[in-house]
KOLZA-48645 format. One record per atom (N, C-alpha, C): residue in three letters; x, y, z. Coordinates in pm, whole numbers, plus 50000, padded with zeros to 5 digits. Example, Ala and Ser with C-alpha at 12.3 -4.5 7.8 and 13.67 -1.06 7.14 Angstrom:
BEGIN
ala513194943150780ala512304955050780ala513204967050780ser512854977550708ser513674989450714ser512905000350787
//
This chain:
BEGIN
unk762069487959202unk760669484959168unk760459487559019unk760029476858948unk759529479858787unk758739487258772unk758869499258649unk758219510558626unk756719501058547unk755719507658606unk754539499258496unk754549502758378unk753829490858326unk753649485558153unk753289497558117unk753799501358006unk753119511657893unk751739507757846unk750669511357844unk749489507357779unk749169512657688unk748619501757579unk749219507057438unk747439517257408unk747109521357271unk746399531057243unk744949521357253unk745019512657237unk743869505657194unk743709502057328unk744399495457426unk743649497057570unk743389508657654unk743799519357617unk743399534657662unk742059539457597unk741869533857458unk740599533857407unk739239529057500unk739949515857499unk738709507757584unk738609514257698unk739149520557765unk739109529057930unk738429536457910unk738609548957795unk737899559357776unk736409556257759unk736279545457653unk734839539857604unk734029532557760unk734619523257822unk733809514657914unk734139516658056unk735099527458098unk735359525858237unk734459532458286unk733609521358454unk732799530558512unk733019543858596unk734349549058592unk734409556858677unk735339570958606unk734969578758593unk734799596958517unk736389596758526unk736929596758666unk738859596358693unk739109587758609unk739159577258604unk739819566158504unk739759566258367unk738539573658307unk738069577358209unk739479587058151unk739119600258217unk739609611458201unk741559607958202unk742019601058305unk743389595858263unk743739589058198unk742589581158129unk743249572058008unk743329584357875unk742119588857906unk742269598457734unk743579615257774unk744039613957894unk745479623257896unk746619611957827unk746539600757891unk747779593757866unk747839588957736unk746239587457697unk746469587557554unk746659597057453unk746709608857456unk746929624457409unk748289625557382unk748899620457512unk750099622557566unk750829610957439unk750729603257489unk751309591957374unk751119596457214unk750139599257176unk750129605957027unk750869616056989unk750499624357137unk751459632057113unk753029636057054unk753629619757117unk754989617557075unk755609609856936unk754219609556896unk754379603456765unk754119606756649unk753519620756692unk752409626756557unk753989631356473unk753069632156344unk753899637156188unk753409654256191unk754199660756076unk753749673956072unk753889675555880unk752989684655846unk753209684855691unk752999701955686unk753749708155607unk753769719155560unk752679726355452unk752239731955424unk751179736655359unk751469750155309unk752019752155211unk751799770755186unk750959772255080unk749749783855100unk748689789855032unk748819800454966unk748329808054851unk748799819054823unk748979834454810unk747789833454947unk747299847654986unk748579854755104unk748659864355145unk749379873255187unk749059869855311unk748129873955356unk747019875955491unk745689870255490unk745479858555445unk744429853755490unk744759835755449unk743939828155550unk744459815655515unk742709807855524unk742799800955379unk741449797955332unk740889779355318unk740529775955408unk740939762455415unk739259752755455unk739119742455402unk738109733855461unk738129720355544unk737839720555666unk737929708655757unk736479697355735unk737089685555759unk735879672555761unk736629664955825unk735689653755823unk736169640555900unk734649627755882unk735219615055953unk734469609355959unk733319604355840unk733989598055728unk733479597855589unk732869580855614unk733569572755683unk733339558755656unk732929552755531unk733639555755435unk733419551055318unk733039535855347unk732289531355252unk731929517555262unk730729516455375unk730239522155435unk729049522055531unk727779519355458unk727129515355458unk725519513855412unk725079528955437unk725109532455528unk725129550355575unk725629559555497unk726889559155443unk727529568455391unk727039581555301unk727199593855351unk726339602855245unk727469611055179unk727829601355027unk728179609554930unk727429618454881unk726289614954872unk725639633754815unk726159644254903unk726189643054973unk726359655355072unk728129652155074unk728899644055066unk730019649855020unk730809652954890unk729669653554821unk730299657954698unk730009670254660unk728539678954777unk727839689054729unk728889695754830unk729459693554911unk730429702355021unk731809700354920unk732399692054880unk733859695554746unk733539702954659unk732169704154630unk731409716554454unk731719727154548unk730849724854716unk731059743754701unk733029744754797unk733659735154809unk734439741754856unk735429751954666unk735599738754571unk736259744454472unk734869759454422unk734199758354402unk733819774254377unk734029784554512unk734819779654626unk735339790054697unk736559791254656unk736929782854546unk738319779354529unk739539776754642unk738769770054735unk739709766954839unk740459751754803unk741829747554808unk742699739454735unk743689732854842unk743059732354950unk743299722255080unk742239724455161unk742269707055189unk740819706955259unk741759692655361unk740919691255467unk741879686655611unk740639677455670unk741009664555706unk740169651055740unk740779646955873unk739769648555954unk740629642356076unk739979628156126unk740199619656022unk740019607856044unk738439595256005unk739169583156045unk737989572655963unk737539578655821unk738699576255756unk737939574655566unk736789564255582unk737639553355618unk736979536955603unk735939534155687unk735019530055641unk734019523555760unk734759511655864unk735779506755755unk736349496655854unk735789482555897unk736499468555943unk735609460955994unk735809456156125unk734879448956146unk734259445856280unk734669459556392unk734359469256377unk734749478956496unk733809476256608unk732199474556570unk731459470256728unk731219455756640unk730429453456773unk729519441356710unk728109441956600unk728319434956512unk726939434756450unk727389450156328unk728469450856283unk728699462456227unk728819455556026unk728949447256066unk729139437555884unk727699433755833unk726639440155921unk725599444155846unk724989454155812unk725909466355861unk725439479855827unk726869488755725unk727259476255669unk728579480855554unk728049473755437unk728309484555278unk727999476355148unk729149475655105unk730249480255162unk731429471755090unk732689465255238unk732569453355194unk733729443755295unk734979442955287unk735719442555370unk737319442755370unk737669453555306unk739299449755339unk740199460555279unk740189468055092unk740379461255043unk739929457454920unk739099467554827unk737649460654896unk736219466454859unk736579478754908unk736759484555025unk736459499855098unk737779504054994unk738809504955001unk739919509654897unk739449514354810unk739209504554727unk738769508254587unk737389517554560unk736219511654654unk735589526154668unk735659533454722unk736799539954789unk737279554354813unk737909561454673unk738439551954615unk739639560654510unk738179562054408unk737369555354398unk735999555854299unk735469566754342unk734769563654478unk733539575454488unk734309587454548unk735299588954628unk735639600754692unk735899616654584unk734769625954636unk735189640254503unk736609635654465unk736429646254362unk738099647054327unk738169660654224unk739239668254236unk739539680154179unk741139682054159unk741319685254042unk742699690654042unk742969698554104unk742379704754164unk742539721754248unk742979715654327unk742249701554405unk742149702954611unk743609691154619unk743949693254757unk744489682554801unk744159681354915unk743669667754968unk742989665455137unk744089659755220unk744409667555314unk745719661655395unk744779654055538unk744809638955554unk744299635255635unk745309628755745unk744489624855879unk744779612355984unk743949596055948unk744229583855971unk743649580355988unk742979575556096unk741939568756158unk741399571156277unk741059554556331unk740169552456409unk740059538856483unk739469528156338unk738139533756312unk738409523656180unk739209523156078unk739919530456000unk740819524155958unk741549517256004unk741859521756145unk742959508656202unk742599493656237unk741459495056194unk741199479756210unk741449474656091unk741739477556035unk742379467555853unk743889466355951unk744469472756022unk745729468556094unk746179462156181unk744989462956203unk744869447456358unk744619440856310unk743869437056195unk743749422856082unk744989419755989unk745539429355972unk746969424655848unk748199430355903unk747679440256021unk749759447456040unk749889459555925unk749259460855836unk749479469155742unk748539483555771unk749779496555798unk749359505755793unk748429514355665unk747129514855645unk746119523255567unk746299531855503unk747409547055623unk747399551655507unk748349557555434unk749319552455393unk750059549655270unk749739544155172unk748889536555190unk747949525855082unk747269537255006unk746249543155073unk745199554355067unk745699562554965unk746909566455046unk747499581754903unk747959572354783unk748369561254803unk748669554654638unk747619552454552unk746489551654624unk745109548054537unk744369560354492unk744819578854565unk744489584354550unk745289594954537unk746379604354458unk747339608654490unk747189621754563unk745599623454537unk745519641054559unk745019639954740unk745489627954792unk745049626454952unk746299620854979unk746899627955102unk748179629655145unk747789629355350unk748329618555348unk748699610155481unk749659618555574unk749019621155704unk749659635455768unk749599624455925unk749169609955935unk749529604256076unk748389594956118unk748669585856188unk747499578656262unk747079582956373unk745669584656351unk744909591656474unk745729605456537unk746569610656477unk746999627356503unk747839630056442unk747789640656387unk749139648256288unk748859666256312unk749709669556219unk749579685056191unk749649683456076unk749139697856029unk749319708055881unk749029721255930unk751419724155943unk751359739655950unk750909746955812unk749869751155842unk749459760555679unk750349776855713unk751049781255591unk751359794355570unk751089802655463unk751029812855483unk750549822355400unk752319823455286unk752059830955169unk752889831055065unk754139840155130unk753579852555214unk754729856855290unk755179850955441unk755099838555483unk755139832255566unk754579829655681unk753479837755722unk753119840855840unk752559822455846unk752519820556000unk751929803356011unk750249805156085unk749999794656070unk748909785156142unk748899771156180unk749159765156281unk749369753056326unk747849746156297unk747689734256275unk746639730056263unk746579717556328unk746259711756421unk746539695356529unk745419685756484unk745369677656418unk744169666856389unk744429658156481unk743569653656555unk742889643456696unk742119636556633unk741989621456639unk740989612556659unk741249606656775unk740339612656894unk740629602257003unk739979589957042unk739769586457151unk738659574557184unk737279579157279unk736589568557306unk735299572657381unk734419579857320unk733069576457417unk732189578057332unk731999600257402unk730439599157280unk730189610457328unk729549612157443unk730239626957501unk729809629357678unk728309638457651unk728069639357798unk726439644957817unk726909655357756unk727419666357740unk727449677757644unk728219678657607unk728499685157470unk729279681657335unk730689684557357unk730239700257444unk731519704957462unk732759697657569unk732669689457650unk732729684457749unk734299676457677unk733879667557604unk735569659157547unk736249668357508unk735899678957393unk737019691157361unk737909693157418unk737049701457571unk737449707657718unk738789699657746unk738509690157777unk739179680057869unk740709676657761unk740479674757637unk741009671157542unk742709684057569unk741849695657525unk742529705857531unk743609710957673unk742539705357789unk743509705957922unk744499695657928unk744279687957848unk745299675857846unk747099675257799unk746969688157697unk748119695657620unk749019701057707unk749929697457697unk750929702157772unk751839719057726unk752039728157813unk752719738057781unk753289739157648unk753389746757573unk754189744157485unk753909736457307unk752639728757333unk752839718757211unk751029721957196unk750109735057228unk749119740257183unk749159742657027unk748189740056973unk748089747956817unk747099757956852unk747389763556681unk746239774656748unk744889770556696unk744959758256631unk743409750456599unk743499738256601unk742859733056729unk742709717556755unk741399714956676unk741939699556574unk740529696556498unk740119683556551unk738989681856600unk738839667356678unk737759660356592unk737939649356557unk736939640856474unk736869626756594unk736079619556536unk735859608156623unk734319608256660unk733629619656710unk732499618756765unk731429624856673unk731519621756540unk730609626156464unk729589642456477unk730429650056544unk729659664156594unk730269673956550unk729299683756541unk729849698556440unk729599712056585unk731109716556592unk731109724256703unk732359731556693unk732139742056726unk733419757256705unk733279763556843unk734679765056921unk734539773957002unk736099783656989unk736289793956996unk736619799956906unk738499808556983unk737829802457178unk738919798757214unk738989792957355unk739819786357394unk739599777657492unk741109773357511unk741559776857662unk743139778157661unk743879783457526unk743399794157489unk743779801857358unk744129792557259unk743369784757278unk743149773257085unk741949778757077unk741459778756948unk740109775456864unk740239760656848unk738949753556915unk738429737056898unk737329738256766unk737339727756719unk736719724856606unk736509709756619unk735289708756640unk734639692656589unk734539690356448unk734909678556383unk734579683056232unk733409678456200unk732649671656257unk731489667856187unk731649651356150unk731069648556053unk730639633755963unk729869635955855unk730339625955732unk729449622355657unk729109609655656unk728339607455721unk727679589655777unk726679595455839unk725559592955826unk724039593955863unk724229583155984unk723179585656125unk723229575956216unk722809562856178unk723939555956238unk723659541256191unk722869537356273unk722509521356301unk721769513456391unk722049513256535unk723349508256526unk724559509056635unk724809521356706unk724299533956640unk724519548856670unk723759554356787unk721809546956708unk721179548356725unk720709542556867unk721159531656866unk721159518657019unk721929528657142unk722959534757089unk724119543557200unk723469561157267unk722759562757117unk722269573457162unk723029585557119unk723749579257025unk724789594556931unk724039599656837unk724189611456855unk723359617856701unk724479622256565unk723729621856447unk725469625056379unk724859633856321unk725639647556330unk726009661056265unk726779660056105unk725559659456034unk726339654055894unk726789671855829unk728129668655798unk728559681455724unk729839685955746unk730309700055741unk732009699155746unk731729713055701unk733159723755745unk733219737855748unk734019740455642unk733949755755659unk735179765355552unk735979768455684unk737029773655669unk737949783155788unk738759794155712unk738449805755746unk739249814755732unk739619821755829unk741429824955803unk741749832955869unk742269840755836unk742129851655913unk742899866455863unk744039870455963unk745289873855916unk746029878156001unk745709893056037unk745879901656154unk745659912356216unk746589915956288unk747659923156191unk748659924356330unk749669917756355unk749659907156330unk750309892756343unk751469892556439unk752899903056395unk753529904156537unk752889907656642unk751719912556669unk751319910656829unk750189899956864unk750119887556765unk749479873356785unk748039877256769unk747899886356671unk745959893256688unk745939883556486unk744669877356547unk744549870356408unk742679865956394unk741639867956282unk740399865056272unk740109852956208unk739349844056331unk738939828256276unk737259829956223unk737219828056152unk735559825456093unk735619809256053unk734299804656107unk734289789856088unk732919789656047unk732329787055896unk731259784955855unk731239767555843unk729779760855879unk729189750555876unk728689748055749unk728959741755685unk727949734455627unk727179720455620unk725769721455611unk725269711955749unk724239704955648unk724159692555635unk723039682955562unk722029678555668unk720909680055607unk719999673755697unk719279664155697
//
């Protein structure tokens, strides 16, 4: 008997997003976990503190959106460099991207590949201090379903101080100067947002198989700002958005949590796995 078809990410998407039924839902976004899983990249990171690891998470920028709130991401890069923090971590959609729903090429001021490119390498902060290790996420991948051409490699050539860590999931093990680690897992998954926030995390996190836990899952995709601090002994982290609710947002009933955190951690102990997460918000309104 033939083993069934592999189903690729983009029809596990659509399951998660439109299937009427919660089971079908919930096994498309394992099998899709599962599949990223086997593909994600990993990038190394060493910082230069002893015992503490000082870092800022975002996501969800859609550059090129009619929406887009660069004020508010340029006032979150001022205060990350006067924390002097010098990695900062994107888990996905730089690009607004095109045609992702319907009726979306009227709520973008810049079109195609091209236009969004070039105003990323324009408007996105920029500091000699930082380097942003990102994923890219469902819209960017639609410049790839139009040309075949993967985003982001493009991305870091147009920008050098933004460094390409995977599509829709990667890592950045960050370490301290005397080695101690921190795993860090960037997720962009599919589907929309559930009746409570916490609810995709949950599920997200049960989905991990033995063994291949970090100790901070960062999930972007659903435009929401949320810390729980542990859950199957990960700390979850929503990263937020900088995109104000669009039209399309607004029709669905998503609200967007504009803003993006600091993370520090302190090691405690460390050979006996005792370590302090502080996750400050910073939140536009």
């Amino acid at each position: 008997m033939p083993s069934p078809r592999r189903r690729s990410i983009d029809e596990l998407r659509e399951i998660v997003a439109s299937s009427p039924t919660a089971t079908a839902r919930q096994n498309a976004l394992a099998e899709m976990v599962t599949q990223m899983m086997a593909t994600r990249k990993s990038v190394a990171v060493t910082l230069p503190s002893k015992d503490r690891l000082r870092f800022g998470v975002f996501g969800d920028t859609h550059i090129g959106s009619t929406y887009e709130r660069l004020d508010a991401l340029r006032d979150y890069y001022a205060n990350a460099q006067a924390r002097e923090i010098t990695t900062m971590i994107h888990a996905g959609d730089v690009l607004a991207g095109h045609r992702v729903y319907r009726g979306q090429e009227f709520e973008i001021h810049k079109h195609g590949w091209e236009e969004q490119r070039r105003h990323f390498a324009e408007a996105m902060p920029q500091s000699g201090d930082i380097t942003t290790y990102f994923i890219t996420g469902n819209h960017d991948a639609s410049f790839k379903k139009l040309t075949g051409m993967e985003p982001g490699p493009s991305l870091m050539e147009a920008r050098e101080d933004w460094q390409w860590v995977g599509a829709d999931i990667g890592t950045v093990e960050l370490k301290t100067s005397n080695g101690l680690k921190f795993r860090v897992q960037l997720l962009h998954p599919g589907g929309g947002t559930a009746y409570a926030i916490s609810y995709r995390p949950q599920k997200l996190i049960e989905s991990l198989a033995g063994g291949t836990k970090p100790d901070l899952l960062v999930i972007g995709h659903y435009h929401k700002l949320e810390f729980m601090p542990a859950y199957r002994n990960v700390a979850v982290l929503q990263a937020g958005c900088f995109e104000d609710q669009t039209p399309y947002m607004a029709r669905e009933g998503i609200q967007a949590h504009v803003g993006g955190w600091f993370i520090d951690v302190d090691f405690l102990g460390h050979d006996h796995g005792s370590m302090q997460i502080k996750a400050e918000a910073l939140v536009y309104y």
